[in-house]
DSSP file (Angstrom, degrees, kcal/mol; ACC not computed):
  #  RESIDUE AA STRUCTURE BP1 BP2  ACC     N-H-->O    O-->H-N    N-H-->O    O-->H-N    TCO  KAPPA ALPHA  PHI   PSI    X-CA   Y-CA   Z-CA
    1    1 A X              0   0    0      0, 0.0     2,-0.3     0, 0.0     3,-0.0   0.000 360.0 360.0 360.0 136.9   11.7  -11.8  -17.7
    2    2 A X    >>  -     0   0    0      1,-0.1     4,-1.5     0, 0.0     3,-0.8  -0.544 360.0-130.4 -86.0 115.2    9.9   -9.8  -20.2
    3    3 A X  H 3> S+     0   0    0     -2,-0.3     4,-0.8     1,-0.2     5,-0.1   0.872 106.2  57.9  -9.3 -82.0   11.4   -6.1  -20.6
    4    4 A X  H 3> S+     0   0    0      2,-0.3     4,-1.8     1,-0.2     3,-0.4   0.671 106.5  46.3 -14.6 -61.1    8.5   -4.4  -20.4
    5    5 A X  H <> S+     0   0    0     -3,-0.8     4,-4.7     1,-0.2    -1,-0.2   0.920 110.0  54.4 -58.8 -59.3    7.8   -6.0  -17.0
    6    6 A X  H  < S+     0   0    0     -4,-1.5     4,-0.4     2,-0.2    -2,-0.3   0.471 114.5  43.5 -66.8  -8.8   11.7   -5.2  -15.5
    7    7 A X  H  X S+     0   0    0     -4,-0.8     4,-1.7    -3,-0.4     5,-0.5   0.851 108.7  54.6 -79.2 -47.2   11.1   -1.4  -16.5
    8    8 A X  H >X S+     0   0    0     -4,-1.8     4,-2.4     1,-0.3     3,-1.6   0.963 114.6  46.2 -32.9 -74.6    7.4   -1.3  -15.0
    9    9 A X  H 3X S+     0   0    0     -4,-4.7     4,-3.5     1,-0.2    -1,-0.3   0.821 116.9  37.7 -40.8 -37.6    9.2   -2.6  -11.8
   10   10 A X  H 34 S+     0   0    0     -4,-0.4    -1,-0.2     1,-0.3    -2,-0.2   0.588 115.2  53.7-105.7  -2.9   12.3   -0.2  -11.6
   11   11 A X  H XX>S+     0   0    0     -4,-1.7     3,-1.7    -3,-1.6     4,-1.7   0.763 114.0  47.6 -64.6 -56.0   10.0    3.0  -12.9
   12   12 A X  H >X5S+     0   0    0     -4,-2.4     4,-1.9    -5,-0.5     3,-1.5   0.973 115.8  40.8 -65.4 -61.9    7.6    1.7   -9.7
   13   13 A X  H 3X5S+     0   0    0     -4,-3.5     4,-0.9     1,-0.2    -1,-0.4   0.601 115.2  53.4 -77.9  13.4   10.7    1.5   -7.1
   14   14 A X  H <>5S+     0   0    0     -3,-1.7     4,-0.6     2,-0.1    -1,-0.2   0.364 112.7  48.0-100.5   6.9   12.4    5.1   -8.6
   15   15 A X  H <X5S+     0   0    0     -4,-1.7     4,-1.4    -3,-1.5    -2,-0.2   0.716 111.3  44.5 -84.7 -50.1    9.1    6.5   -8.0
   16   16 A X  H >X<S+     0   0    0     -4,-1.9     3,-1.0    -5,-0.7     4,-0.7   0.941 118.8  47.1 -60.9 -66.9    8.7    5.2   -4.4
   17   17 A X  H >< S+     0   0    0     -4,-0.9     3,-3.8    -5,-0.3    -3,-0.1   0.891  95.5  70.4 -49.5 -50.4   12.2    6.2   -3.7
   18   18 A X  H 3< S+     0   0    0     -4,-0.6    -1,-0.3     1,-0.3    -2,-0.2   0.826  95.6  48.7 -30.4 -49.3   12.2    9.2   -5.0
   19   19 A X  H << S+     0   0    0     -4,-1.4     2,-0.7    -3,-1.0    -1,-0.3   0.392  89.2  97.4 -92.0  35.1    9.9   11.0   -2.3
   20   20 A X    <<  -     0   0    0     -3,-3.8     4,-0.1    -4,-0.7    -1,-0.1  -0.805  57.9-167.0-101.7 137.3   11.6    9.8    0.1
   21   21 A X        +     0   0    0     -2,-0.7    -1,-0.1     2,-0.1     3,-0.1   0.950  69.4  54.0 -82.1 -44.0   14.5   12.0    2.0
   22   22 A X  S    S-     0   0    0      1,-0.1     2,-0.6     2,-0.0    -2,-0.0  -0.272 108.2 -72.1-116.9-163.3   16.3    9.1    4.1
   23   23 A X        -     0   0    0      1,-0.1    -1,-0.1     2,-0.1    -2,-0.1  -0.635  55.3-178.2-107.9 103.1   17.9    5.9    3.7
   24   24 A X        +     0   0    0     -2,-0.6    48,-0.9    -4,-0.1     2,-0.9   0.056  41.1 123.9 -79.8  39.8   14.1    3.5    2.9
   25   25 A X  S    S-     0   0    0     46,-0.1     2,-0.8     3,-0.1    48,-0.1  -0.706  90.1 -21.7 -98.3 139.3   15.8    0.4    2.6
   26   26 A X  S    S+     0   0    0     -2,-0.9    46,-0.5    46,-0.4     0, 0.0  -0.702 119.4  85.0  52.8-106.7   14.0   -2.2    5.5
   27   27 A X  S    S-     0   0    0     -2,-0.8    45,-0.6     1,-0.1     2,-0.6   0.425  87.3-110.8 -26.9 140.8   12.4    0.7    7.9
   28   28 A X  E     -A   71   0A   0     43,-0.2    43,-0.2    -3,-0.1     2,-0.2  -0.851  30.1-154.6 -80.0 142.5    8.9    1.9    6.7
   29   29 A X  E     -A   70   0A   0     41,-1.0    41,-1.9    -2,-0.6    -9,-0.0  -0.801  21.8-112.4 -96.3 142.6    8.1    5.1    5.4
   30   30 A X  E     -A   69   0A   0     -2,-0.2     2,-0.7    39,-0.2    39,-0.3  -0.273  33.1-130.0 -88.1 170.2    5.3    7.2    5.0
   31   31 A X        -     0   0    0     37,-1.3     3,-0.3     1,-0.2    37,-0.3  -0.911  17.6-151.0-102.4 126.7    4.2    7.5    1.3
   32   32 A X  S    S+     0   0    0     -2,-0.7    -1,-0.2     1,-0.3     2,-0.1   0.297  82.5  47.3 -85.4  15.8    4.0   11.4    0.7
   33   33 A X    >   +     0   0    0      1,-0.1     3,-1.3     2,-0.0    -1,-0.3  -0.544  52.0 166.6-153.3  82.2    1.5   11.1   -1.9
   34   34 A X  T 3  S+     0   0    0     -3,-0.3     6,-0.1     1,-0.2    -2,-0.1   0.779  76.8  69.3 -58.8 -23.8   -1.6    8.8   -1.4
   35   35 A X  T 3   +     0   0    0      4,-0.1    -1,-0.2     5,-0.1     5,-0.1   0.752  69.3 127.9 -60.4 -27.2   -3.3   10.4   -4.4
   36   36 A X    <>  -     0   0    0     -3,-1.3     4,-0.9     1,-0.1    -2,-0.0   0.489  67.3-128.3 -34.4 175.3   -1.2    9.1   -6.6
   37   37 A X  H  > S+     0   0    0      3,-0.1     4,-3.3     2,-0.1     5,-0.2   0.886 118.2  44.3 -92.6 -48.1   -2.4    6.9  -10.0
   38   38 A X  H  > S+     0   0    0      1,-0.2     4,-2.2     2,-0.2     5,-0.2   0.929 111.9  51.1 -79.4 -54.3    0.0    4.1   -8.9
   39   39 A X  H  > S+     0   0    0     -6,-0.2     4,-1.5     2,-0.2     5,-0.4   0.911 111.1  47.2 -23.0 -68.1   -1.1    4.3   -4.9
   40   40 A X  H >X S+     0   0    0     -4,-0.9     4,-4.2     2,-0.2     3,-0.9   0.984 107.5  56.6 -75.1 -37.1   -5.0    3.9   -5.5
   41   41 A X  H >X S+     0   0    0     -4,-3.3     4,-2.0     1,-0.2     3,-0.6   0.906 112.6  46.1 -49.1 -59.7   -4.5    0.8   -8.2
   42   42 A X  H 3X S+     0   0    0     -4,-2.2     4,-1.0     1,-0.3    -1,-0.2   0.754 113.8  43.8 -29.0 -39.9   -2.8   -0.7   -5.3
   43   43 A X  H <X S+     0   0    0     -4,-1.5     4,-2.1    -3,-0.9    -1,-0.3   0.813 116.9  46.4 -88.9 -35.4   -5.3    0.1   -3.0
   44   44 A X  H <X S+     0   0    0     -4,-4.2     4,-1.9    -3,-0.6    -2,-0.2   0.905 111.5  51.7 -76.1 -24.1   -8.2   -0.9   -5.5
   45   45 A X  H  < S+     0   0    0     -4,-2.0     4,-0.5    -5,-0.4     5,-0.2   0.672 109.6  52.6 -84.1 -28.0   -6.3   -4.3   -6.3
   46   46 A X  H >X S+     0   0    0     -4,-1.0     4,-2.8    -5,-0.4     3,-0.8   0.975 111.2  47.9 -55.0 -74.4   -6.2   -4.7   -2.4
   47   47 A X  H 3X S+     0   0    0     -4,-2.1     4,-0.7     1,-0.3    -2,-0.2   0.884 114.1  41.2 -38.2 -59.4  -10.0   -4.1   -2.4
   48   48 A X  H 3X S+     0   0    0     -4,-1.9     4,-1.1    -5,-0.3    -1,-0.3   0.617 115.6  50.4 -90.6  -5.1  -11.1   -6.4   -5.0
   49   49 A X  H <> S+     0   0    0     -3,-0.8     4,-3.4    -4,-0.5     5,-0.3   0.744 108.3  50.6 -78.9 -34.1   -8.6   -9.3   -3.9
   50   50 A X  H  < S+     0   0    0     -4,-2.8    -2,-0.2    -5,-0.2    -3,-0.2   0.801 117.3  43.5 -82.6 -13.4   -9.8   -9.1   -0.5
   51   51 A X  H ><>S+     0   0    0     -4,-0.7     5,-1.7    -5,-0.2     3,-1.1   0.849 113.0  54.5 -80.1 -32.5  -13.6   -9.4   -2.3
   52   52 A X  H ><5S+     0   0    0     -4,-1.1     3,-0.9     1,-0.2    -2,-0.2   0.825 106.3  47.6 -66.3 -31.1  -12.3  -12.1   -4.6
   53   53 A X  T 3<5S+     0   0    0     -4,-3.4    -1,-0.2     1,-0.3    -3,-0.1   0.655 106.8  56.8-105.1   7.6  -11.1  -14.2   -1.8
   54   54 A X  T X 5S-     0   0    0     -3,-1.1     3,-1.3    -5,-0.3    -1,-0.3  -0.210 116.1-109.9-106.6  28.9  -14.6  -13.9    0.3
   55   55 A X  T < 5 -     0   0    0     -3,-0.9    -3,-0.2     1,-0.2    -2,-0.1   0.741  58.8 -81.7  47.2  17.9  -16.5  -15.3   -2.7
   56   56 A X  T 3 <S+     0   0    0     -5,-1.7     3,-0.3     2,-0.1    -1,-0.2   0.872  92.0 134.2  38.3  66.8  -18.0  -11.5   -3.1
   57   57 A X  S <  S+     0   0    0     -3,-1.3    -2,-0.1     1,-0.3    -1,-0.1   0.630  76.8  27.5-122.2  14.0  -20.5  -11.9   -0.7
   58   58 A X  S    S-     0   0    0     29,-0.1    -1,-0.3    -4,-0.1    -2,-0.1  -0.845  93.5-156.4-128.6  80.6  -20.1   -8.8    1.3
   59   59 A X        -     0   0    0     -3,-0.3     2,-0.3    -5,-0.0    29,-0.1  -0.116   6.3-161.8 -40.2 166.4  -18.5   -6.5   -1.9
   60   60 A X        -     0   0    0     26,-0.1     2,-0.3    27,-0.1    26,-0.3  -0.935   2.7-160.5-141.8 133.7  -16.4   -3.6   -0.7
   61   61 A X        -     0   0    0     24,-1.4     2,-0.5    -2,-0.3    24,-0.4  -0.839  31.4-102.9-105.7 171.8  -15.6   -0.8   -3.0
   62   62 A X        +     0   0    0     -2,-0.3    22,-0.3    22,-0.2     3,-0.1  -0.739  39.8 171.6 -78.1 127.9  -12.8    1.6   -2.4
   63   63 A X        -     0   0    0     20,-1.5     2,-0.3    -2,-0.5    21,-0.2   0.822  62.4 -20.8 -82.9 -58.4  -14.1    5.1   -0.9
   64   64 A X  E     - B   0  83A   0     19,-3.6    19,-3.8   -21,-0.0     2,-0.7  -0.986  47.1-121.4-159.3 147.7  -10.7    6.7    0.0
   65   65 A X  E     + B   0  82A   0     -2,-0.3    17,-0.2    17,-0.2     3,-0.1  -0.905  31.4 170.1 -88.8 116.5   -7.2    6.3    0.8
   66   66 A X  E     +     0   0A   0     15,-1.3     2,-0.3    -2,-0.7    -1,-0.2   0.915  65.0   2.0 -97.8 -46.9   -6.3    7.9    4.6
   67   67 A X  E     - B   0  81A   0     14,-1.6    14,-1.2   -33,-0.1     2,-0.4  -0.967  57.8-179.7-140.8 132.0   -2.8    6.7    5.2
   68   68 A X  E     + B   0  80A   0     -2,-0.3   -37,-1.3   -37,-0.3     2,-0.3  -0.971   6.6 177.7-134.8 163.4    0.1    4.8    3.6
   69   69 A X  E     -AB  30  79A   0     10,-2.3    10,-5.5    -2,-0.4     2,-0.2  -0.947  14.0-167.8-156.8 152.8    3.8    3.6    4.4
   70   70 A X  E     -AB  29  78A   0    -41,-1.9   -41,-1.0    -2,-0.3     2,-0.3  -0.926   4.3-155.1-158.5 143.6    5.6    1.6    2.1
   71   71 A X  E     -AB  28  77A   0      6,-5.1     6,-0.9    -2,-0.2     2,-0.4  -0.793  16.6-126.8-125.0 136.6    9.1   -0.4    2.7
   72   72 A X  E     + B   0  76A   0    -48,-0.9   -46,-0.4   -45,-0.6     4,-0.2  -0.682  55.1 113.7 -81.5 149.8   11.9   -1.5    0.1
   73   73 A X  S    S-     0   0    0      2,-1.6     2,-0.4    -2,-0.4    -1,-0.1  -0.388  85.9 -14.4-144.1 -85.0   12.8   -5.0    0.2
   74   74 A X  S    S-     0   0    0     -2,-0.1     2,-0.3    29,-0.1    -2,-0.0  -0.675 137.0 -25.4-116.3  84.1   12.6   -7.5   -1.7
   75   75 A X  S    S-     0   0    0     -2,-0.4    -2,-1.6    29,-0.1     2,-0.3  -0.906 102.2 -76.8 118.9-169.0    9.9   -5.6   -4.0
   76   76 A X  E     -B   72   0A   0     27,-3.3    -4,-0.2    -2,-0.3     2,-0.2  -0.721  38.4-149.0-154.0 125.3    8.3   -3.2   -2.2
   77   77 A X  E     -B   71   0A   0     -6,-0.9    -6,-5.1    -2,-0.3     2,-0.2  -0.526  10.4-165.8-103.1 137.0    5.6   -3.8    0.4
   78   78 A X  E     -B   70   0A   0     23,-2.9     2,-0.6    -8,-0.2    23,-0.5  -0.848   6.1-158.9-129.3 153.1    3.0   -0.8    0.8
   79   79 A X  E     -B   69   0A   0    -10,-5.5   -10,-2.3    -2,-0.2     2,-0.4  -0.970  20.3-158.2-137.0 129.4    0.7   -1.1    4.1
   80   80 A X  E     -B   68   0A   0     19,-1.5     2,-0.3    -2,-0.6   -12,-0.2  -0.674  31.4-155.1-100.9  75.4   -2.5    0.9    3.8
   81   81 A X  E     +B   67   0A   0    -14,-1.2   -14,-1.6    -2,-0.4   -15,-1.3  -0.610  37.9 167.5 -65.0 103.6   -5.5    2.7    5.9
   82   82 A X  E     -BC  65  97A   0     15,-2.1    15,-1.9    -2,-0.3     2,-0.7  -0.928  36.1-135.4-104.6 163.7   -8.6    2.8    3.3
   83   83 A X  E     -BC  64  96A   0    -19,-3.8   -19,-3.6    -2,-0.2   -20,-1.5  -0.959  32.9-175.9-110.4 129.6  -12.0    3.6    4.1
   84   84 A X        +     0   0    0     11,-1.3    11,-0.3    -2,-0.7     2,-0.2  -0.974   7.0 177.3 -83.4  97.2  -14.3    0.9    2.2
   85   85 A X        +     0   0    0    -24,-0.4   -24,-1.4    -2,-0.3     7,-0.3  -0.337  34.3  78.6-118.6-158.4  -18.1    0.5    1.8
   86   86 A X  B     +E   92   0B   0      6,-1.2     6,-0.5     5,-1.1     2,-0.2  -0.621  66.5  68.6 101.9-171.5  -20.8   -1.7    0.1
   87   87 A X  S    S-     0   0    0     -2,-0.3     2,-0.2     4,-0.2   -29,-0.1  -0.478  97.1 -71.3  54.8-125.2  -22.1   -5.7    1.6
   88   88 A X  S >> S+     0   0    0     -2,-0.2     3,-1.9     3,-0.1     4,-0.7  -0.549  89.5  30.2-141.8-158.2  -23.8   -5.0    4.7
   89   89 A X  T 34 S-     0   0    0      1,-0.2     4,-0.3    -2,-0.2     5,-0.1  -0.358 123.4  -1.1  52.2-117.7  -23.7   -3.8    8.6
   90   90 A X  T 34 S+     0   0    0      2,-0.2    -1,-0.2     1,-0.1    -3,-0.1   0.597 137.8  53.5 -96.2 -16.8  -20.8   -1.4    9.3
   91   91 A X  T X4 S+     0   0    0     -3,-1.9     3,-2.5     2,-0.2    -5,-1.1   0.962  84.1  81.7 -74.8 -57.0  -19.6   -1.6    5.7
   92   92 A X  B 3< S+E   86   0B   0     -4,-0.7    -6,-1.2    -6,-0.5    -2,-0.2   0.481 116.1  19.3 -11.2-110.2  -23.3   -0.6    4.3
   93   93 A X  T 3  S-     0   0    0     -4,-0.3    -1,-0.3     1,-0.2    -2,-0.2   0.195 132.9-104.2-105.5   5.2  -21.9    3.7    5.3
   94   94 A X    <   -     0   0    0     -3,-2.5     2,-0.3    -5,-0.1    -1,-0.2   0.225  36.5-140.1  84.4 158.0  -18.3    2.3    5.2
   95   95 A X        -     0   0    0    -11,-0.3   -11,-1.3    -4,-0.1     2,-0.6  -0.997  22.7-102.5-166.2 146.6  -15.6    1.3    7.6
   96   96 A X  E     +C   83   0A   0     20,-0.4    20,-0.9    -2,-0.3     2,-0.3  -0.665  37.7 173.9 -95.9 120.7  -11.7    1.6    7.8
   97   97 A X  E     -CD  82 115A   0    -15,-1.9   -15,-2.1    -2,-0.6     2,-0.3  -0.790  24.6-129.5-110.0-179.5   -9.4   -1.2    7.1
   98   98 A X  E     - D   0 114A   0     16,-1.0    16,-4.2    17,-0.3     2,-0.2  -0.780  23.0-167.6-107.1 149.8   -5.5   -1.8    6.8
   99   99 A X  E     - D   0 113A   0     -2,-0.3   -19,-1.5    14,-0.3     2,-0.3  -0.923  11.9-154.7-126.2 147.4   -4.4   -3.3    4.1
  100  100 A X  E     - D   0 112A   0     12,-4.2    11,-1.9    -2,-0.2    12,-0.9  -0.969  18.2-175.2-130.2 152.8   -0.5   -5.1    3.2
  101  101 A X  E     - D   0 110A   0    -23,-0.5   -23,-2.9    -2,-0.3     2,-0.4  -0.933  16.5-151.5-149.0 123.4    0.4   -5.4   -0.4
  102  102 A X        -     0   0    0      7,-5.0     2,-0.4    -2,-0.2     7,-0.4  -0.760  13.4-170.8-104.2 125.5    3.4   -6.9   -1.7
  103  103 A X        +     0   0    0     -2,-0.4   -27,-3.3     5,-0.1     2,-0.2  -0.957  11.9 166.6-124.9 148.5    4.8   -5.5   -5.2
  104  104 A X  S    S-     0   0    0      3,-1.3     3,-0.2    -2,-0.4   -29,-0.1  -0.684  70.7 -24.2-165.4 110.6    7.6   -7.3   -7.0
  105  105 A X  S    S-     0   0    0      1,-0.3   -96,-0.2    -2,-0.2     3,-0.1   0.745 123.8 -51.6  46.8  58.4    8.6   -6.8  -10.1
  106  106 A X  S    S+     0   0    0      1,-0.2     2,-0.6   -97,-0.2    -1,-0.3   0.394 110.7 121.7  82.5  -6.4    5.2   -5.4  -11.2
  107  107 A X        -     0   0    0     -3,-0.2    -3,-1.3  -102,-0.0    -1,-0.2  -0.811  52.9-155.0 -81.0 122.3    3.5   -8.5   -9.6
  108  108 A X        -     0   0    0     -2,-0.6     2,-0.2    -5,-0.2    -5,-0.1  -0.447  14.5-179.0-127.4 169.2    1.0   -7.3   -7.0
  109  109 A X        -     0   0    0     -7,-0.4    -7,-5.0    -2,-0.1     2,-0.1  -0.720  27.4-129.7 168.7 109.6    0.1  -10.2   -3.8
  110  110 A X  E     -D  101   0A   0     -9,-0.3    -9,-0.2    -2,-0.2     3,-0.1  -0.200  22.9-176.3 -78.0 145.5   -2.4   -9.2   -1.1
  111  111 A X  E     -     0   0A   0    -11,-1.9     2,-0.2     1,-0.8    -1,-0.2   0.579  60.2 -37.1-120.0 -51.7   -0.7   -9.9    2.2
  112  112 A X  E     -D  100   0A   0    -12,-0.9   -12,-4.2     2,-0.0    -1,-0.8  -0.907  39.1-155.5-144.1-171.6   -4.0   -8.8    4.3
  113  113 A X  E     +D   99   0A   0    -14,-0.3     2,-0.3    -2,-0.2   -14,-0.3  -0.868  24.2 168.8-167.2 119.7   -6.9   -6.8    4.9
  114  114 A X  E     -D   98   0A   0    -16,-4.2   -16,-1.0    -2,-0.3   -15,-0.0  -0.838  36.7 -99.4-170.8 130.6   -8.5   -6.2    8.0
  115  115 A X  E     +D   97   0A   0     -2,-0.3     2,-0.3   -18,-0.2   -17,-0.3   0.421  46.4 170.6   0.4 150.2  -10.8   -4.4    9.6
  116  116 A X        -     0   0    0    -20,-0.9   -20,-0.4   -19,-0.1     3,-0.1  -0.984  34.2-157.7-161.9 163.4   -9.6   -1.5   11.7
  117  117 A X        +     0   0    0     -2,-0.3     2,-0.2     1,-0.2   -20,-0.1   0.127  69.3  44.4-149.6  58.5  -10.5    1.3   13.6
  118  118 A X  S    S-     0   0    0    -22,-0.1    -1,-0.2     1,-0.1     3,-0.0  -0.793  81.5 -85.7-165.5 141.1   -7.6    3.6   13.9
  119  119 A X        -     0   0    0     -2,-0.2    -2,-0.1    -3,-0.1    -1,-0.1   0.472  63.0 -63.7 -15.0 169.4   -5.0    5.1   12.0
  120  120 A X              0   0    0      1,-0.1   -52,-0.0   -39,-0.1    -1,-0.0  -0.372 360.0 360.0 -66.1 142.0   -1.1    3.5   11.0
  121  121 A X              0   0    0     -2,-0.1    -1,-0.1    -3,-0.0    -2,-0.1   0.008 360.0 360.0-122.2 360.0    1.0    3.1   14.5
């Protein structure tokens, strides 16, 4: 493994942990800062896998991040509420889906994306 790569990772989980108060290991947690630089790639790398693997024939862009949680394990897996518009129908003024995203050791891996219409249970 490439240096470079193994600090990227262990910068990304001392970031995550850090705002967290209690023990994140296996339970999700909410992420206290969706704004983040690191947050929206995720959520834009979500977006454009989830066009990439529909041949881009209803495009989506990212509008907004509403919600996140994100869980240590092996990596750390971030589960997502964004609102998304562009293709056509309900997307056309935009429409909320969940997203899962698996990161491990700076390697990012779509888990889903799908539709929704209500906030993280």
């Amino acid at each position: 493994m490439k240096p470079v790569t193994f600090l990227v990772a262990l910068i990304t989980v001392a970031v995550v942990l850090s705002s967290v108060s209690a023990n994140p290991y296996g339970g999700w947690q909410p992420i206290k800062n969706i704004h983040t630089y690191r947050v929206q790639e995720i959520a834009k790398f979500a977006v454009a896998m989830h066009n990439w693997e529909n041949n881009f024939k209803h495009r989506l862009t990212l509008v907004s991040i509403r919600r996140g949680l994100f869980q240590v394990a092996d990596g750390v897996n971030y589960k997502l509420d964004v609102m998304a518009a562009g293709g056509n129908g309900l997307d056309s003024k935009g429409s909320m889906y969940r997203t899962e995203v698996h990161e491990r050791l700076g390697t990012l891996e779509l888990k889903f994306f799908t539709r929704i219409f209500e906030g993280l249970n």
